[in-house]
N, C-alpha and C positions, 0 to 999 in steps of 0.2 A: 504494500500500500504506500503509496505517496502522496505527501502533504506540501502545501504550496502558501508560504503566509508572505501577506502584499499589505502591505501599511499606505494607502491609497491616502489618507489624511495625517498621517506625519503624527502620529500618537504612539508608535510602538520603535520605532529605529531614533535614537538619539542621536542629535548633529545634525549637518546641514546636509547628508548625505538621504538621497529617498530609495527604496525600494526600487522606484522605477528609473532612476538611473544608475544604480548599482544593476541592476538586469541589463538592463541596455550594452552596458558597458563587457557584462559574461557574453552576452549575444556577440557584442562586436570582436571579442577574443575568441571566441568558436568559430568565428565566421558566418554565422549564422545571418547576420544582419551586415547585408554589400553593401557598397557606393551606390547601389539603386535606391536601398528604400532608407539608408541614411539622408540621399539628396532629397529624397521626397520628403521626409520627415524635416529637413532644412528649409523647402522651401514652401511648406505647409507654416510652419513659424516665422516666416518671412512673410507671408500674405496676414496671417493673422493676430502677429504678434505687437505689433503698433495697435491693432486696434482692441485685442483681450490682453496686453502684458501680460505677466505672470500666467495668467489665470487662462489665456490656450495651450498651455501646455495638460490644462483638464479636459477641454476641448476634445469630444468625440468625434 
């Protein structure tokens, strides 16, 4: 059995570090996560990110 714990609101991981880019960052060392869907996750924060600061990166 495998169990998966995501601290989505920043209540359980101390520090500036979040779950989701502590993942992100595993993904990008496996290789898991290319130059494709890294640029598109760049340029997803590029269009959105003037307009949600911080808070597109909640952004679904």
């Amino acid at each position: 059995m495998s169990v998966a714990l995501i601290d989505v609101d920043g209540t359980l991981l101390v520090g500036p570090r979040s779950s989701e880019a502590l993942f992100i960052r595993y993904l990008l060392r496996r290789g898991v996560l290319g130059p494709r869907q890294f640029g598109a996750a760049t340029w997803f924060m590029a269009r959105h990110g003037l307009r949600h600061g911080r808070h597109a990166f909640r952004k679904n």
